[in-house]
Each structure stands twice: as C-alpha cells, then as structure tokens.
C-alpha positions in Angstrom: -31.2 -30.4 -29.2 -29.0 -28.3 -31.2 -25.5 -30.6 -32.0 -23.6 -27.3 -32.2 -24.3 -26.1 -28.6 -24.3 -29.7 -27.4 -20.3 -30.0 -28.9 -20.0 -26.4 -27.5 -20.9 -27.5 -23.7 -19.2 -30.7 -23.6 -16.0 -28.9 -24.8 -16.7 -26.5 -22.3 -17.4 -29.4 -19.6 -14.0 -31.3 -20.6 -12.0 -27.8 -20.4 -13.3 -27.0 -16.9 -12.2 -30.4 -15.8 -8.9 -30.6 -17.0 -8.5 -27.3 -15.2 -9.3 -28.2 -12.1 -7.3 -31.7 -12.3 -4.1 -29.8 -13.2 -4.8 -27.2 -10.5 -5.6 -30.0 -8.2 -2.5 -32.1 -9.1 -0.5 -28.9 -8.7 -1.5 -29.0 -5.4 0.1 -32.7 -4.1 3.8 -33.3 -3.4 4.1 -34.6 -7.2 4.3 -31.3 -8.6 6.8 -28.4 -9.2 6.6 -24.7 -9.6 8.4 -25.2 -13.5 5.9 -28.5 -14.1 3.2 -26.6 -12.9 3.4 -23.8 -15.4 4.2 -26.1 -18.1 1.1 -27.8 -17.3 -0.8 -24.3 -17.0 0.6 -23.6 -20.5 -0.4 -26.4 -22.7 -3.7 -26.3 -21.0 -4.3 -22.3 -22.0 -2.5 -23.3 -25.7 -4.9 -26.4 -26.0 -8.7 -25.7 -24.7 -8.1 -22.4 -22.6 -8.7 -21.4 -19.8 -12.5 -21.9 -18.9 -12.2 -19.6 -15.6 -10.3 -16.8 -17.3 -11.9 -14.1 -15.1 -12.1 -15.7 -11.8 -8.5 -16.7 -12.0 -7.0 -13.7 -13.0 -8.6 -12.0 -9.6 -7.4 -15.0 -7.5 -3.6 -14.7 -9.1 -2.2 -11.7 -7.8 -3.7 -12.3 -4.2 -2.5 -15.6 -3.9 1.0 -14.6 -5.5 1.4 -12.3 -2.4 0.1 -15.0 -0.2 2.5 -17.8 -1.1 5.9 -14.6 -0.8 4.6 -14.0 2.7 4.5 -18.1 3.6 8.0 -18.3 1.6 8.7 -15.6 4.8 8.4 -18.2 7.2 11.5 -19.8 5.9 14.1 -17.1 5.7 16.5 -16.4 8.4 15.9 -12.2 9.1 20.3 -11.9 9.1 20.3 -13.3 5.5 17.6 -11.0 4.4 19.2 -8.1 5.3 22.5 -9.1 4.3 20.8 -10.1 0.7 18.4 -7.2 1.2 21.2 -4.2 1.8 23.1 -5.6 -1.4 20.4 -6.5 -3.7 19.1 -3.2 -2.8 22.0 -1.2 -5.0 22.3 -3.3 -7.5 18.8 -3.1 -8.4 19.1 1.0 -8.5 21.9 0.2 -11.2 19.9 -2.6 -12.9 16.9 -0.6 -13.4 18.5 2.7 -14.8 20.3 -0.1 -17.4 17.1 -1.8 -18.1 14.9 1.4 -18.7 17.4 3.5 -21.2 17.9 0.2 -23.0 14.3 -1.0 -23.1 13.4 2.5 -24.1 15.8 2.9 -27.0 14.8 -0.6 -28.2 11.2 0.4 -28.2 12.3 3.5 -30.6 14.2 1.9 -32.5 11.5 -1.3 -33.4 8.9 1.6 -33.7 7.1 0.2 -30.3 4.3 2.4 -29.1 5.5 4.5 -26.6 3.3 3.9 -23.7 3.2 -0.2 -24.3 7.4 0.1 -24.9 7.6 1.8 -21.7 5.7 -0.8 -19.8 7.7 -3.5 -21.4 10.9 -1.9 -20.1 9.6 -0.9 -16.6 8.1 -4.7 -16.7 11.7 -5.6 -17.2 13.4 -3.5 -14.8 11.7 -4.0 -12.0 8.9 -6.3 -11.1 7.3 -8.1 -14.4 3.2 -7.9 -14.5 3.2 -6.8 -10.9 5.0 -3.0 -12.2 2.9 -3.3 -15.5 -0.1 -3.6 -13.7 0.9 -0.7 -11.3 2.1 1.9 -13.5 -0.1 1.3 -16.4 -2.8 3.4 -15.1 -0.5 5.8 -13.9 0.8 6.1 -17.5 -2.6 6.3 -18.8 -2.5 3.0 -20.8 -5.0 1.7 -22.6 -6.5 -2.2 -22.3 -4.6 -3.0 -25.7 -1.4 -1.6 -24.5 -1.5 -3.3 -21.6 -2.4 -6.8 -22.7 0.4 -6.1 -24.7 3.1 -5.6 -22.2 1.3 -8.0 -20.0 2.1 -10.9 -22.8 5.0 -10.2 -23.5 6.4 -10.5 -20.1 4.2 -13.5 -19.2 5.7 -15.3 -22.1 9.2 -14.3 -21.8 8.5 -15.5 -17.6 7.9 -18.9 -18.6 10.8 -19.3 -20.6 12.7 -18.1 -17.7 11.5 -20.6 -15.3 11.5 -23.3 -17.5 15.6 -22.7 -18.7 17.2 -20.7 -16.0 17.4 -23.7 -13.6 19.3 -25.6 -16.5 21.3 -22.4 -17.3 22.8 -22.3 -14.1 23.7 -26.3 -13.3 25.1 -25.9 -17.3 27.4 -22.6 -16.1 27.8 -24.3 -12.8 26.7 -21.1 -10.5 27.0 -21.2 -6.8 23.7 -21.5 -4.9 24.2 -17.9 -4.3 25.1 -16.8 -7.6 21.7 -18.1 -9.4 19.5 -16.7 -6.6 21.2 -13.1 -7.6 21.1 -14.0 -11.4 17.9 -14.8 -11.0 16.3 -12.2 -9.3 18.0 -9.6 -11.6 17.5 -11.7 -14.8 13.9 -12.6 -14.4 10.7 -10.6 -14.5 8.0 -11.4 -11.8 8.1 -12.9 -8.3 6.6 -15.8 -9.2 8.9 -17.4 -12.1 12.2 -16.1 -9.7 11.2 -17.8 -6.6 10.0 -20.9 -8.6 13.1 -21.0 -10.6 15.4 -20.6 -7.4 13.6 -23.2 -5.7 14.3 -25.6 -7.9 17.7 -24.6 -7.5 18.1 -25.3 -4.2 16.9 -23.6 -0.6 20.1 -21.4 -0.3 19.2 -19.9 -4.0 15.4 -19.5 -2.8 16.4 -17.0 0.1 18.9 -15.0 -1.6 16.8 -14.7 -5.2 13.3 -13.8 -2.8 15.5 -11.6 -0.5 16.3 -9.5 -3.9 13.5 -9.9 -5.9 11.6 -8.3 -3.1 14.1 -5.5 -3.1 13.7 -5.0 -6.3 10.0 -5.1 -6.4 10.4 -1.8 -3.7 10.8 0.4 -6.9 7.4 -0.1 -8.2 6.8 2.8 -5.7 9.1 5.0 -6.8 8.5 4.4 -10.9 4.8 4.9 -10.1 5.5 8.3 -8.3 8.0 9.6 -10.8 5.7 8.2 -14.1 2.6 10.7 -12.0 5.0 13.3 -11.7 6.0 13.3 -15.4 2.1 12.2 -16.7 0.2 14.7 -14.1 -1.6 11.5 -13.0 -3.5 11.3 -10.1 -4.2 7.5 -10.5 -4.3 5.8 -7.6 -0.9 3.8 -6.7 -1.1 0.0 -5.8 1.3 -0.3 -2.8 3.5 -3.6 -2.3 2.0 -4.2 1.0 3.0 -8.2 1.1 6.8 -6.9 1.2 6.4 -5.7 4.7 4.1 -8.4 5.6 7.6 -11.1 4.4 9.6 -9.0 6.8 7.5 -9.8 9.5 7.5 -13.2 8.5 11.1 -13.9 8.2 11.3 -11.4 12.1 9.1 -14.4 13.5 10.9 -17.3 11.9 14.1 -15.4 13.5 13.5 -14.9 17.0 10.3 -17.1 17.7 11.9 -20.8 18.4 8.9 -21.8 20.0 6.8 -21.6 16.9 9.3 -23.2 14.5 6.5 -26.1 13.6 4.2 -23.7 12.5 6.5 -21.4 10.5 7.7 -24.6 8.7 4.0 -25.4 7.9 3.4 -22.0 6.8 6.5 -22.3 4.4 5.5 -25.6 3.1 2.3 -23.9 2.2 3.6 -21.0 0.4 6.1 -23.2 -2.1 2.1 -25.3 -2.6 0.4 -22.1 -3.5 3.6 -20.6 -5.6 3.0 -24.4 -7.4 -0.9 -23.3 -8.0 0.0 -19.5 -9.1 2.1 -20.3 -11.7 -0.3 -23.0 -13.2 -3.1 -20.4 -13.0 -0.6 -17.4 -14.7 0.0 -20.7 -17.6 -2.9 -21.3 -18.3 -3.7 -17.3 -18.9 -1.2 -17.7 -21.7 -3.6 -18.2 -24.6 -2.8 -18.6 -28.8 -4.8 -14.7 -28.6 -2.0 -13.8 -26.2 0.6 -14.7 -28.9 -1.3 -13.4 -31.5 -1.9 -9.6 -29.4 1.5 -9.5 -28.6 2.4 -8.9 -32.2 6.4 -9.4 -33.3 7.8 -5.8 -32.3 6.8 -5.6 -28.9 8.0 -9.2 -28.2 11.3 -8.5 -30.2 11.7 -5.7 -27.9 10.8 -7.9 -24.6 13.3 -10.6 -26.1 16.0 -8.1 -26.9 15.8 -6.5 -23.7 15.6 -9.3 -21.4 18.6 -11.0 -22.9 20.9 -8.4 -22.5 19.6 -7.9 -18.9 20.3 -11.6 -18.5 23.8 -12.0 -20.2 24.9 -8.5 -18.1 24.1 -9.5 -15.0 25.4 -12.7 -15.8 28.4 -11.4 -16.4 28.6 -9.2 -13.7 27.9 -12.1 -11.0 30.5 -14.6 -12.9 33.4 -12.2 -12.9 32.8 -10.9 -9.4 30.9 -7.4 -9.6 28.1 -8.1 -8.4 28.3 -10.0 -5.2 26.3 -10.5 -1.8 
C-alpha cells in the first residue's frame, strides 16, 4: 500500500471526525453560538473542512430555518415597534455604508465589482446580500469569494467581541440589540451575538436585522436596473415566514409549549450554522482575500460600528 495515500486517508478520516464531533457537541446544551464558531474556526484553520461542499448547501437553508424558530419567541407588538424604527434607520445606515464603502474601495484601488459587494455586504445583510446581488452585478467566482471572506472573517470578529463591547460600554439590553444589528454583517453573527447578550437584546437586534435584510430586494432591483441584468433575484422569503411565527407566538396561548420548543430549536440550529459558516473559514480564505479588500471591509465596518455607536449612546437612534 502506498504510505502517502495511507497518511492522506487517515488525515482525511481524523478531519471528518473532528467535524462531526464539534457539529455534534454544537448541538447539546454545553454549547454557544460565539463557542460554536470559535470551534468551527480552528477546525477550518487546522485540518479543514472535509464536507466543504455539502455544508455550504446546508448553511444558508438552515440559517433561515433557525430565524423562523427564533420567530416563535418574539412577541408580534415588539416586532413592530422594533420593526417600524429599525426600518428608517436602516434607509439611513445603508446610504452611509454604501458611499463610504465605495469611496474606500477607490481609494485602496479595490476592484469595482468585488468593492461594491464588500460595501453592499456591509450595508445591508453580510453573505446573504453578497450572494444575492453578485450575480445581478455580474461577478465573477474570484470576486465573490472575495467579498464573501472578507465579510465572513470580519463576522466572526463581531460575534466573538461585540458581546464584550457592550458589557465594557455598559449598553442597555436594547441598546446592543440596535448596535448590533446595524454594526454587524449577517443574521447569523447578530442574533448569536445578541443572544448572548440577553433575550431582550435577541428580539430587538432579530426584529432589525430582519428589517434590514428587506433591502436585499431593493439593492438587487436597482443593481439590474443600473447592470441591464436579468439575473434572477433570490427573494428573503424566511422574513415573512418570522412574521408568521412571531403572529402565532402572539395570539395562539394554547400552543405556547410548542412555540417554546420551536424557539429552543432555532437558538440549537443558529449554534450548528455558525460552526458550519467557521469552519468554511479556511488559511485559502485568508490568503484570497488579499490585504486591500479586507482593509476596505475593516475600514468600513469600523466606522459603521463606531457611528452607530455613537448615534445609539447619545440618543439618536432609539426604538
């Protein structure tokens, strides 16, 4: 028997079952959404992941999944209440975040089309907007692994330091679920960051995130418009679908057992996603990502992060 191949499949044997322990340890009461991508990460930094494909078809699905369980938990007054503000100060957010992210992209001499999807990441909804309006902008595989990287990267940091940002600057409940949803790039890392902040945090930061997810429709329909595109737009379907969830959890007493269950397993499979979108995080990743398009992800993000901040602190942005 060849040695080389016998080294090669054992290697291969001992990645696919530390993959499946963390998944599976993600999946018991031990584990947390920032734990769980922390485990994801050294595991895709260390031996990769060795079910690159099938996990990257599973992620988005069971992203959308776990909002609509998180659904079950939200009281249909507060979402609207959240909803109604979070709603305009989004609008404001993501005209703010796409000059800036554009300007930035000139001025660090980002490609166009991969700087435009690192600031529309930004804006609005992290990989879920990349993944939408790429095709619609008529970007390539490299330009969007490339924007795709950058905000997966920058999304772990968030979830890993907001929840100490906010004890350290001692923000309200209310205050980091608005920080965060503004701040921080996809669904996933807000929600998992506001629930480790607290359940109060968790409604208000889904409530707006969700909001602010609303615009991929929009940026998708104006980047055709501008492109000629007809590419076929990816609608956020699961929005509607935690509407309906958070209507039932409202005005349905009787099935209050089963809405909590439901819940309960939508923090478990927010847990799993984020240890599947860690381990995607490969040393390729890094290396693709290249230093301008991250500097312009880093750039951006932090004076998304510090304005908002500011804005909540002092009082002008508020639900």
């Amino acid at each position: 028997m060849n040695p080389g191949r016998a080294l090669a499949s054992d290697g291969s044997i001992a990645s696919k079952i530390l993959f499946l322990a963390g998944l599976l340890f993600c999946l018991t009461p031990w584990a947390s959404p920032p734990l769980a991508l922390a485990i994801g990460l050294a595991l895709g930094l260390s031996v990769g992941n060795p079910f690159r494909n099938q996990t990257k078809r599973v992620t988005a699905a069971l992203l959308q999944a776990s909002v609509v369980g998180l659904g079950f938990g939200m009281n249909l007054q507060q979402v609207i209440k959240a909803g109604r503000s979070g709603f305009v100060y989004t609008a404001l957010g993501i005209g703010f975040s796409l000059a800036v992210g554009m300007l930035l992209a000139r001025a660090l001499s980002v490609r166009p089309t991969a700087g435009f999807l690192i600031a529309t990441g930004t804006a609005i909804c992290g990989g879920s907007a990349i993944a939408a309006v790429g095709p619609v902008a008529g970007a390539n595989d490299e330009e969007m692994s490339v924007a795709l990287g950058t905000v997966f990267i920058l999304n772990s940091v968030a979830l890993l330091t907001f929840p100490w940002l906010g004890t350290s600057l001692h923000l309200s409940q209310t205050q980091f679920g608005l920080w965060a949803a503004l701040a921080i790039h996809d669904t996933s890392s807000v929600v998992g960051a506001a629930a480790k902040y607290g359940a109060l945090a968790l409604a208000v930061g889904t409530t707006v995130k969700l909001a602010r997810a609303l615009w991929i429709v929009p940026m998708c329909l104006g980047t055709a418009a501008v492109k000629r595109s007809r590419a076929h737009i990816q609608w956020p379907w699961f929005i509607g679908l935690f509407l309906l969830a958070a209507v039932a959890n409202s005005f349905v007493p009787a099935g209050k057992p089963i809405f909590h269950s439901l819940y309960r397993l939508g923090i478990v499979g927010l847990t799993a996603t984020l240890f599947l979108i860690g381990s995607g995080v490969s040393r390729d990743t890094l290396k693709n990502v290249g230093p301008r398009p991250l500097l312009q992800g880093v750039t951006l993000w932090a004076v998304v992060a510090i304005t908002s901040l500011l804005a909540i602190r002092y009082g002008f942005i508020r639900l």
